[in-house]
Backbone as a printed PyTorch tensor [residue, N CA C, xyz], in Angstrom:
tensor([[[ -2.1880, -32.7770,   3.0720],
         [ -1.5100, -32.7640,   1.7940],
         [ -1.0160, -31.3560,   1.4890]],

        [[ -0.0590, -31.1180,   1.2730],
         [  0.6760, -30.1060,   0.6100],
         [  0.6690, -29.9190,  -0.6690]],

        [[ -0.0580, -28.7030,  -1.1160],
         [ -0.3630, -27.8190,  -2.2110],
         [  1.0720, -27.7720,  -2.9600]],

        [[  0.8610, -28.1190,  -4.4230],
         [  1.8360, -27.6160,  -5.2220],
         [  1.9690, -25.9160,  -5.5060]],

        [[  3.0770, -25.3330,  -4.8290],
         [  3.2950, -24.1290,  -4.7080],
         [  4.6950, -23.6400,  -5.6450]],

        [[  4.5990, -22.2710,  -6.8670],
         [  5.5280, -22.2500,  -7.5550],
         [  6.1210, -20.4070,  -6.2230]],

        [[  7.1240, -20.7110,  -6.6230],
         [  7.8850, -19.2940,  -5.7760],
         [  8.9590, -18.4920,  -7.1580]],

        [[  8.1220, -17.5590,  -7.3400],
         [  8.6220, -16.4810,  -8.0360],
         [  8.8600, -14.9850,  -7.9010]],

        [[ 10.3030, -14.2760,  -8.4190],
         [ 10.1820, -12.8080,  -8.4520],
         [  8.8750, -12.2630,  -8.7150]],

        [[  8.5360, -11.1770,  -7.8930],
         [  7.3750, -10.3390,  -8.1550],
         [  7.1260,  -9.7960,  -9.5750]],

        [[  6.3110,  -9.8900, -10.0360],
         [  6.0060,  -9.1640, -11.6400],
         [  5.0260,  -7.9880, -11.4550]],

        [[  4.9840,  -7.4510, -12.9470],
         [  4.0230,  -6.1750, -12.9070],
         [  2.7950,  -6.3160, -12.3850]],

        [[  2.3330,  -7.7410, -12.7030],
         [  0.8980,  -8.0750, -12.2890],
         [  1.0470,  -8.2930, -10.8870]],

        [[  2.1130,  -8.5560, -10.0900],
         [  1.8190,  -8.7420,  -8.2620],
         [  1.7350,  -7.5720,  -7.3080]],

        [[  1.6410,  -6.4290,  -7.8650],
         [  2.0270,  -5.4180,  -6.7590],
         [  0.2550,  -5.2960,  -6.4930]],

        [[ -0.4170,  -5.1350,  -6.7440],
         [ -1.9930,  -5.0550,  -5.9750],
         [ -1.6670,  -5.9010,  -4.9320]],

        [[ -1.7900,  -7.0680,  -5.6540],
         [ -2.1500,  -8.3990,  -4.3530],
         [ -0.7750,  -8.4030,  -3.0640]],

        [[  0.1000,  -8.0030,  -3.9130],
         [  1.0450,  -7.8230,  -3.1810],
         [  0.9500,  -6.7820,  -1.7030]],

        [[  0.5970,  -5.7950,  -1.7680],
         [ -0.0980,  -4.7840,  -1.1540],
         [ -1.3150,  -4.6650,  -0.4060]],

        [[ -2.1640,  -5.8010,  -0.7410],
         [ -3.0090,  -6.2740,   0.3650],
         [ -2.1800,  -7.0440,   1.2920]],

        [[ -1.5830,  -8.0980,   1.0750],
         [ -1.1590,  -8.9740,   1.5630],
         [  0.1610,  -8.0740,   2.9250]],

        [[  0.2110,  -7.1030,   2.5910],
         [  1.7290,  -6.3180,   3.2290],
         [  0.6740,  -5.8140,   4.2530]],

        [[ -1.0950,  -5.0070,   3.8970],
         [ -1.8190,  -4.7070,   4.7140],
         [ -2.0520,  -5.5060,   6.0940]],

        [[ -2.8830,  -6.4720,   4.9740],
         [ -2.9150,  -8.1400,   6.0440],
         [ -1.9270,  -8.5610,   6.9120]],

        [[ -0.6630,  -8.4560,   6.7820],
         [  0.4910,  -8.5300,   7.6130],
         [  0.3850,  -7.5080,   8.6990]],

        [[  0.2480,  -6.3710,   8.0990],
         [  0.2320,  -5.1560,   8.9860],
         [ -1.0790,  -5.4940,  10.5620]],

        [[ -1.6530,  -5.3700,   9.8230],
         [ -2.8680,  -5.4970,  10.4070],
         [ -2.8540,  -6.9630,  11.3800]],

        [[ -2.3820,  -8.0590,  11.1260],
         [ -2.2510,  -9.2650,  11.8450],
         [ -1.4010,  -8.6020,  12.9660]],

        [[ -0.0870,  -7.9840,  12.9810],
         [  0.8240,  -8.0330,  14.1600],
         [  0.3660,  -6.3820,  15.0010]],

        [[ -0.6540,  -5.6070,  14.5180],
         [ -1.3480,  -4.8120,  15.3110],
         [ -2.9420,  -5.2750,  15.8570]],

        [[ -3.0290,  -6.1450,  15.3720],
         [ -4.3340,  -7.1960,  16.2990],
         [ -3.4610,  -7.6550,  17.4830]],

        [[ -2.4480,  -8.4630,  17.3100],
         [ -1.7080,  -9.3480,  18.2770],
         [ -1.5150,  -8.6750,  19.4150]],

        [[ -0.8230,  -7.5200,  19.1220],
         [  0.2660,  -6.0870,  19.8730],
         [ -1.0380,  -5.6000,  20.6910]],

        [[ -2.1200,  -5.1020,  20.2380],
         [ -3.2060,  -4.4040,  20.3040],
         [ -2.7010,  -3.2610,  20.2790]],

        [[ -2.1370,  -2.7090,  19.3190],
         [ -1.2770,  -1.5370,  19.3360],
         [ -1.4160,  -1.0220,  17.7400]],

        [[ -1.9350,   0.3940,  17.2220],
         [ -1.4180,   0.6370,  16.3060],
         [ -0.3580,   1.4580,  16.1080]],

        [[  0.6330,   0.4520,  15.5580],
         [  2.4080,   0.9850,  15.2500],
         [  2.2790,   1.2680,  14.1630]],

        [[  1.3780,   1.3070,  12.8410],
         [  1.7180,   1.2520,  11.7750],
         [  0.9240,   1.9330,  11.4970]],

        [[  1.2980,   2.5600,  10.0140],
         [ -0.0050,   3.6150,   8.7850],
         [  0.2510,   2.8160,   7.7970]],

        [[ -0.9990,   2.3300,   7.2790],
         [ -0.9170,   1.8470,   5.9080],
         [ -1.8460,   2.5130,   4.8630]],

        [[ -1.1510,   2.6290,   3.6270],
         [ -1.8260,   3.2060,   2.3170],
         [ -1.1960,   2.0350,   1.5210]],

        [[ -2.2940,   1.5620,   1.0090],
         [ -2.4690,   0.2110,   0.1850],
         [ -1.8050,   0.6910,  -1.4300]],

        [[ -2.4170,   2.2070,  -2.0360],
         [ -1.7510,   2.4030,  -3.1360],
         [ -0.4610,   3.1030,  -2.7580]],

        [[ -0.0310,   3.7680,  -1.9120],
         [  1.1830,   3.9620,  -1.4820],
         [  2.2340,   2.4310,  -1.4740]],

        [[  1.7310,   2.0220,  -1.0840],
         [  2.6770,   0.4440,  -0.6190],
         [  2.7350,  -0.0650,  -2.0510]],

        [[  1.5230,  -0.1090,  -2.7460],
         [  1.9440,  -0.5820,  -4.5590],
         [  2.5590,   0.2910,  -5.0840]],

        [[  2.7710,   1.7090,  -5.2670],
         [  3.2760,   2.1180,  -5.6920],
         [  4.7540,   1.6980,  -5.0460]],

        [[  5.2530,   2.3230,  -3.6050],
         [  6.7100,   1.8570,  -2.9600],
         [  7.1560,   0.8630,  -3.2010]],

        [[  6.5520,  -0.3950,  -3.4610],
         [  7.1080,  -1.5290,  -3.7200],
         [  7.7010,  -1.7510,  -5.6700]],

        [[  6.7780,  -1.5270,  -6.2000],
         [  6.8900,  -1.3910,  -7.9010],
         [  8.3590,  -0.1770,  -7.4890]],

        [[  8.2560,   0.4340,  -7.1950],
         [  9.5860,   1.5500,  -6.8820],
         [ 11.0730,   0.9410,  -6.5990]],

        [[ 10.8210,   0.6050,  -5.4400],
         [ 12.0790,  -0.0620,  -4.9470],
         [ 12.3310,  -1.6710,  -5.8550]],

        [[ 11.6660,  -1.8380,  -6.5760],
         [ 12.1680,  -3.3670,  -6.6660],
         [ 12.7090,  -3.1750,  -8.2870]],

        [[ 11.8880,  -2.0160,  -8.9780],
         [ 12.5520,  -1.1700, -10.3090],
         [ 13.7850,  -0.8140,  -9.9840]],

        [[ 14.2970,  -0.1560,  -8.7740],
         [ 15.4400,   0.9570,  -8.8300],
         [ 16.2360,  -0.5200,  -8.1720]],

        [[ 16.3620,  -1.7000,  -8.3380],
         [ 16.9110,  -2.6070,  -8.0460],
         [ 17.6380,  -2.7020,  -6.2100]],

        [[ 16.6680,  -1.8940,  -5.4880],
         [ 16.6130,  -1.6090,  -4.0170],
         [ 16.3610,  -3.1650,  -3.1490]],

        [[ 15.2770,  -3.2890,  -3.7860],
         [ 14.3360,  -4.6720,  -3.0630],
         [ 13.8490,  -5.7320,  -3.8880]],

        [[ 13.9470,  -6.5910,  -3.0780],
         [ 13.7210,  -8.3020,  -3.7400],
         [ 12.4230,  -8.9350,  -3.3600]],

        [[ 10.9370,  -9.3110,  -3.9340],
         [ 10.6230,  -9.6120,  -3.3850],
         [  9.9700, -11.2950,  -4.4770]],

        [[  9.4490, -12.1370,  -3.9530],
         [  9.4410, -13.3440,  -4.2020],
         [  7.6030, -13.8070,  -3.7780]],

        [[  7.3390, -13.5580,  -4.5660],
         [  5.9760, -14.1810,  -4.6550],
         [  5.5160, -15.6810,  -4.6910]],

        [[  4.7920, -16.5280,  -3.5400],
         [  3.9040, -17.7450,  -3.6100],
         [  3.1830, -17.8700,  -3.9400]],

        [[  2.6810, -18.6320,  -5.0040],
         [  1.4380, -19.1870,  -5.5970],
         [  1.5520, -20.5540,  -5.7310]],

        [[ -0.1560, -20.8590,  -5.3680],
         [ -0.6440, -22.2280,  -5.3120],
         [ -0.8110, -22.5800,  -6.9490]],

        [[ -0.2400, -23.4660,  -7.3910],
         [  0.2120, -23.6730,  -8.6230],
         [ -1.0900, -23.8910,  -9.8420]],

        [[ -1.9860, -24.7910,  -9.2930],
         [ -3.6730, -24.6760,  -9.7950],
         [ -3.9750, -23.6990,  -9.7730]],

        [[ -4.1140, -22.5130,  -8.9550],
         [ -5.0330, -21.8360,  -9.3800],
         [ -4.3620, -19.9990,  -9.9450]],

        [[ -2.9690, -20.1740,  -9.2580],
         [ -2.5580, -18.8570,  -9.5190],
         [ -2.4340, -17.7380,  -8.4260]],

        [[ -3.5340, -18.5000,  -7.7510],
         [ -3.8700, -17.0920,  -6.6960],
         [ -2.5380, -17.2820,  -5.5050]],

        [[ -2.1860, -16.1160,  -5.1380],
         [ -1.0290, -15.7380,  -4.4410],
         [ -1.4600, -16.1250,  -2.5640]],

        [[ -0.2710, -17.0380,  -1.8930],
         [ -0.2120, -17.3330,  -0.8120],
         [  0.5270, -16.8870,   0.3160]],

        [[  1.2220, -16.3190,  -0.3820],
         [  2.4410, -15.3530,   0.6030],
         [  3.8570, -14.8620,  -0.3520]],

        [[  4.4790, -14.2710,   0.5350],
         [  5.2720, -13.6890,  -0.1050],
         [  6.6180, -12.8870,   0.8660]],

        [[  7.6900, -12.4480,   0.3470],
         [  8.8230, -12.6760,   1.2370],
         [  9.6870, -11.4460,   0.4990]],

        [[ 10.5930, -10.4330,   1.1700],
         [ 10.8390,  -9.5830,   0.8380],
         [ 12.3330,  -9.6530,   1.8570]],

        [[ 13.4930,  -8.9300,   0.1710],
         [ 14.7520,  -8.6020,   0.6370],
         [ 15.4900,  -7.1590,   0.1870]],

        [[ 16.0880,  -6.9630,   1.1400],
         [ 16.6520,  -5.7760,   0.8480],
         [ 18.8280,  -6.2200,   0.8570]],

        [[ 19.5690,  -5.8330,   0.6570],
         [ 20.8130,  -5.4920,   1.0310],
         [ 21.2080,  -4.6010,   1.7870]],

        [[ 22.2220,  -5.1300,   2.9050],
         [ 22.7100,  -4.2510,   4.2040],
         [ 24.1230,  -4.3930,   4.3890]],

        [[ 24.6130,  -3.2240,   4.5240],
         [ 26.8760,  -3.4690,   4.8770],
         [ 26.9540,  -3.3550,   6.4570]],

        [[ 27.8150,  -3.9850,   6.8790],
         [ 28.2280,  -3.8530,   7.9820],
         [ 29.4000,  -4.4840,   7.8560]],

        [[ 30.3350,  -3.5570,   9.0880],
         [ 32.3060,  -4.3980,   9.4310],
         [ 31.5500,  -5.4550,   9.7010]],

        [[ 30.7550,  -5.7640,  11.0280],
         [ 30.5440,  -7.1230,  11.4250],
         [ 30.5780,  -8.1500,  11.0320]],

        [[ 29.2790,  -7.6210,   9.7170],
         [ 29.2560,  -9.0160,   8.5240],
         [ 29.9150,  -9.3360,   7.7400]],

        [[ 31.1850,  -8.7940,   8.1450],
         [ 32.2100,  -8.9690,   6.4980],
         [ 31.9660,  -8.3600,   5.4180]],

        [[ 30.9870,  -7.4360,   5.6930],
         [ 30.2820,  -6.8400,   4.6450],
         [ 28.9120,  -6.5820,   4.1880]],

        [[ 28.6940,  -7.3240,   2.8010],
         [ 27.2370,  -7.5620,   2.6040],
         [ 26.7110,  -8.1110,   3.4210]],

        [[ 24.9830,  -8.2040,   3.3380],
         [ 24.4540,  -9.6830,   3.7400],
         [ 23.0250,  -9.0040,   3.2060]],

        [[ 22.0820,  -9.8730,   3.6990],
         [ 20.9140,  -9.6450,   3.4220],
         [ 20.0090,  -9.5150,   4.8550]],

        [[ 19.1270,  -8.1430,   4.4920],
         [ 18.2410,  -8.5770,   5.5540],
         [ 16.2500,  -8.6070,   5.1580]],

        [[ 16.0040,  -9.2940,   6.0540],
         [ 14.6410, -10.0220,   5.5160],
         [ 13.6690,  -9.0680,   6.7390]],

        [[ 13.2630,  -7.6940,   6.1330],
         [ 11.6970,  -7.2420,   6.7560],
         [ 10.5880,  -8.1970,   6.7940]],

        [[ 10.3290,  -8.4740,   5.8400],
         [  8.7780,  -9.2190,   5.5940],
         [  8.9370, -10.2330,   4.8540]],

        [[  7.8960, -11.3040,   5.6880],
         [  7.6580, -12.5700,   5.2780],
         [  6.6550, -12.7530,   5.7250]],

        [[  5.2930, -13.2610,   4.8110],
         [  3.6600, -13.3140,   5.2090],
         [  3.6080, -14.8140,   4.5960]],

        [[  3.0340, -15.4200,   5.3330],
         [  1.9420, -16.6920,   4.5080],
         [  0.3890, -16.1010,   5.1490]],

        [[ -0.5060, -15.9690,   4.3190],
         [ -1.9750, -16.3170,   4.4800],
         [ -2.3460, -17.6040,   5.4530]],

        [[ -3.2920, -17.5080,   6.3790],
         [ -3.1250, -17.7780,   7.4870],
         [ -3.7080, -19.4230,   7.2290]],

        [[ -4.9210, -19.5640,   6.0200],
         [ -4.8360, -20.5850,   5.6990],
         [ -3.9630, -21.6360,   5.0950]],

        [[ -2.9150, -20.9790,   4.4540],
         [ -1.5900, -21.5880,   3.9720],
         [ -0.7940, -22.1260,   5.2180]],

        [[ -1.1050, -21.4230,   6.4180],
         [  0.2250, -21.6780,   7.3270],
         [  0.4320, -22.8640,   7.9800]],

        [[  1.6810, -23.7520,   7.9890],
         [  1.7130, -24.8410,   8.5930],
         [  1.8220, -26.2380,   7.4920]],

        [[  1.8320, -25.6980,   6.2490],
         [  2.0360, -26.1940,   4.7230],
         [  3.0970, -26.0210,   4.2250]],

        [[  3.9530, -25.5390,   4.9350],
         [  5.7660, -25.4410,   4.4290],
         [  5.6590, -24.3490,   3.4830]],

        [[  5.0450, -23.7070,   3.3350],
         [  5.1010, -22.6010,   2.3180],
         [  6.0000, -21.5220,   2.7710]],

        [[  6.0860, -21.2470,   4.3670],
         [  7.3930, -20.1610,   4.5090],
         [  8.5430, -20.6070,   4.6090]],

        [[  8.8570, -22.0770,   4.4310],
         [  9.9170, -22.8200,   4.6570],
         [ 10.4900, -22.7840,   3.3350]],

        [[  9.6420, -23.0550,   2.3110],
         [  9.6740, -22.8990,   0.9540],
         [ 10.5580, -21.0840,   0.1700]],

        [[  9.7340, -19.7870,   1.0420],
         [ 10.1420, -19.0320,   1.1960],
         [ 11.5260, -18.7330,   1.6320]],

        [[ 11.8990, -19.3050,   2.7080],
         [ 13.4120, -19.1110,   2.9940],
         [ 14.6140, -19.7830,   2.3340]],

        [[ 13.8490, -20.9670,   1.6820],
         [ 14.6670, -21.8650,   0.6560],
         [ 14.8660, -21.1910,  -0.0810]],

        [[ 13.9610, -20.2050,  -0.7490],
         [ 14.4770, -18.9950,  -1.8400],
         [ 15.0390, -17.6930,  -1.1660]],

        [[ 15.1570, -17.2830,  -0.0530],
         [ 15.7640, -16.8920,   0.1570],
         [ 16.9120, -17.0010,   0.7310]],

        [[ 17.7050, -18.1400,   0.4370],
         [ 18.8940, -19.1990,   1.1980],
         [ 19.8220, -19.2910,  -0.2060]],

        [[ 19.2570, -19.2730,  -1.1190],
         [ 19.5000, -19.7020,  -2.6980],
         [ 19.6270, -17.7970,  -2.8920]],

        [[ 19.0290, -17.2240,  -3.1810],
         [ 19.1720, -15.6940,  -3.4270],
         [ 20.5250, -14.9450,  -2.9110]],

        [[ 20.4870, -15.3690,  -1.6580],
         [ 21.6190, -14.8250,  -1.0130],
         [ 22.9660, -15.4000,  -1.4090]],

        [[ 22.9880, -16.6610,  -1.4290],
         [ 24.3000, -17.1430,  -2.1230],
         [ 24.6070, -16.5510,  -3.4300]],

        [[ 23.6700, -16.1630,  -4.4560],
         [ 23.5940, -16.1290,  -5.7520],
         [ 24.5730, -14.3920,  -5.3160]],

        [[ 23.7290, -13.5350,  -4.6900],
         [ 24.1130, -12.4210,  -4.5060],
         [ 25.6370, -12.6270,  -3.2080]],

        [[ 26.3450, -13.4460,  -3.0150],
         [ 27.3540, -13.5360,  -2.1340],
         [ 27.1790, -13.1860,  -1.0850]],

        [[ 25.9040, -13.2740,  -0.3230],
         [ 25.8000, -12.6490,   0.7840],
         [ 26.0290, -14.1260,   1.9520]],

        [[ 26.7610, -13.4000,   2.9320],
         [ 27.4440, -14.8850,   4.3610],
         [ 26.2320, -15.0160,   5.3660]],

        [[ 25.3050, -13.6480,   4.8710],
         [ 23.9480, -13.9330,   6.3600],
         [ 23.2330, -13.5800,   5.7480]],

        [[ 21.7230, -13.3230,   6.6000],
         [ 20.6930, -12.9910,   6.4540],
         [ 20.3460, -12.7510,   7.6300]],

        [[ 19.8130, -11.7660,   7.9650],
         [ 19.2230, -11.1450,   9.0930],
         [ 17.5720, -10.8270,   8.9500]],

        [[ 17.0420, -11.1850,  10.5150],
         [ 15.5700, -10.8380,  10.5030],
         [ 15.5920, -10.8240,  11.9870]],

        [[ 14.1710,  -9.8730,  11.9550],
         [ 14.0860,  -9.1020,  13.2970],
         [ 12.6850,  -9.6250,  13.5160]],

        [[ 12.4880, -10.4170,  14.8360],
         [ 10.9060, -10.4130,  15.3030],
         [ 10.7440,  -9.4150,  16.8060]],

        [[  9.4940,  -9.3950,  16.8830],
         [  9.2120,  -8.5270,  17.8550],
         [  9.0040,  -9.4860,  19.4960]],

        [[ 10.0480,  -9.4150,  20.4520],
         [ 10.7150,  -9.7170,  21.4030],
         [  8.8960,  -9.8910,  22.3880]],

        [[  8.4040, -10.4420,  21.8870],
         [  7.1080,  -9.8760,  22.5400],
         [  6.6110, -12.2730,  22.7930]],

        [[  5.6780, -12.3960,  24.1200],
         [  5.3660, -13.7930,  23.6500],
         [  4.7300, -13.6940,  22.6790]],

        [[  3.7930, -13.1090,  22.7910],
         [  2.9470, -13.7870,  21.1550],
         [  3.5010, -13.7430,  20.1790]],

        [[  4.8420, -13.4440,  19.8920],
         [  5.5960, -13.6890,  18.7150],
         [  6.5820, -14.9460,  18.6940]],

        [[  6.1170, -15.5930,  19.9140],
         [  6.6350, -17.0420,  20.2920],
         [  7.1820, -18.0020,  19.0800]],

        [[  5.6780, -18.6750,  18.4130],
         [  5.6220, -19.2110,  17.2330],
         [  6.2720, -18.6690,  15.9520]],

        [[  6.6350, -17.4830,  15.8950],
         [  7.2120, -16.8500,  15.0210],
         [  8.5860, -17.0290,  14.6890]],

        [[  9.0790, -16.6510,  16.2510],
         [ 10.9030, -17.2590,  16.4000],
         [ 11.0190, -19.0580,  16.2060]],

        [[ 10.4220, -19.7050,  16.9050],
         [ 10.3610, -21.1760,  16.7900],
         [ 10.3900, -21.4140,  15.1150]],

        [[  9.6520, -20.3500,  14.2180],
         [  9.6510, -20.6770,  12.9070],
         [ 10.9160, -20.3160,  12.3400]],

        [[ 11.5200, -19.5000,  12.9240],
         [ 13.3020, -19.1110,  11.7380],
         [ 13.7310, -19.6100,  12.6870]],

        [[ 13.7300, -20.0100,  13.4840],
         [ 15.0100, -21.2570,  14.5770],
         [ 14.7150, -22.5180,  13.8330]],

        [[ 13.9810, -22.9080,  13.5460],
         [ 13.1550, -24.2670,  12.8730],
         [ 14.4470, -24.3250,  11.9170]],

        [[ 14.3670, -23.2350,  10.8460],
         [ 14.9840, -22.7630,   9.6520],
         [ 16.2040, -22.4160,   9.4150]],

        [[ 17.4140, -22.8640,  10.7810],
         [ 18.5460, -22.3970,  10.8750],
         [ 19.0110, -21.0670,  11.3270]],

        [[ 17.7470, -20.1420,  11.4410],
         [ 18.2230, -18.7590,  12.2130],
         [ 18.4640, -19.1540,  13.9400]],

        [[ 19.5250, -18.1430,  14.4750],
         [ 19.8710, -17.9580,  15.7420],
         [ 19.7570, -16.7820,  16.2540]],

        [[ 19.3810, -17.1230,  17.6380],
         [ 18.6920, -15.5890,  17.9430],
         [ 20.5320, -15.0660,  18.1800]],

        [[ 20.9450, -13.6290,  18.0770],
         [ 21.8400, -13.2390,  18.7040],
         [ 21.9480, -12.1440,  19.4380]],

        [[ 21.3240, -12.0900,  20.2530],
         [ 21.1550, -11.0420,  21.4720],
         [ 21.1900,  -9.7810,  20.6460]],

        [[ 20.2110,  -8.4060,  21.7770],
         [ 20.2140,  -7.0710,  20.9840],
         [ 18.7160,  -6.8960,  21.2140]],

        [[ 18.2970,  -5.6870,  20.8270],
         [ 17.0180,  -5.6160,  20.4090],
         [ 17.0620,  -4.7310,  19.7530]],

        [[ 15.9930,  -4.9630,  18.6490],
         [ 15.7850,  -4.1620,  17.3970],
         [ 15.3570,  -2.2550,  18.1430]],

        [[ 15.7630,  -1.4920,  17.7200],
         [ 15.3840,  -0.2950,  18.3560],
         [ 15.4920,   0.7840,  16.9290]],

        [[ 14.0610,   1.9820,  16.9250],
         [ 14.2700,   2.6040,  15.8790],
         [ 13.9640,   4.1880,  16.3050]],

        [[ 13.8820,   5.1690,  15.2950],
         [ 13.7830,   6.2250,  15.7610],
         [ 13.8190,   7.0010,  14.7940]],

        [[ 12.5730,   8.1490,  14.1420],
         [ 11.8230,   8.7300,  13.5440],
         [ 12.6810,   9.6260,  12.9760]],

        [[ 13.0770,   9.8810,  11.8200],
         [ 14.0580,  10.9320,  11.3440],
         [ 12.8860,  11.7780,  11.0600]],

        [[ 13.0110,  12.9870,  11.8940],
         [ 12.0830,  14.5000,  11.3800],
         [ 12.7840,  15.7340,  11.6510]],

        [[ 11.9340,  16.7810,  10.5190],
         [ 13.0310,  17.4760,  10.4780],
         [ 12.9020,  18.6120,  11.9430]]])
């Protein structure tokens, strides 16, 4: 049975939970990797997030199980230009369901709001990047599920210092 789940903009009250949950993410795809790629500061990340989503930078969309309140995942957008895309579009860093949620349509639910967001904001795509790795198998099968197509490339980054 599938949980009645409401999907809302983040409020003042989500950036804690919000910020574990970005940890928990973190921490899930450096278990997988066995690799630590990442630094996390939990009040850094509440603070960055309350930041960017004030200065109207980032979008993010909070799940909750409708009984009880308590938060199930959650899904995060930013805006990106490119000639390619005609322009705007959107691209999607992060998207978490709690691992007991998963397999309950709750990230499906997630992209439905973010399918609806993007139109609202005129955007023709949405872009998301998984890590080209198998154990991120199930991951792609989940935004192919969802109408994403892989289109060749690989994500590649590189440390601006001074």
């Amino acid at each position: 049975m599938i949980a009645d789940i409401s999907i809302k903009p983040v409020q003042e009250g989500d950036y804690h939970e919000l910020s574990l949950m970005v940890g928990a993410l973190l921490d899930e795809i450096m278990a997988v990797i066995d690799e630590k790629v990442f630094t996390f500061d939990q009040k850094e990340t509440e603070a960055r997030s309350r930041e960017l989503v004030a200065r109207g930078k980032y979008w993010i969309f909070i799940a909750r199980e409708s009984a009880t309140g308590g938060s199930v995942g959650f899904v995060s957008l930013y805006e990106s230009y490119a000639l390619y895309a005609e322009g705007a579009y959107g691209t999607l860093p992060e998207l978490y369901v709690r691992p007991q949620w998963r397999s309950q349509s709750v990230g499906n639910m997630l992209l439905q709001t973010v399918n609806a967001f993007g139109r609202e904001k005129g955007w023709n795509r949405i872009e998301v990047t998984t890590p080209p790795l198998p154990e991120f198998e199930r991951t792609l099968r989940f935004y192919e599920a969802n109408g994403f197509s892989i289109t060749g490339g690989k994500k590649l980054k590189r440390d601006v210092t001074p």
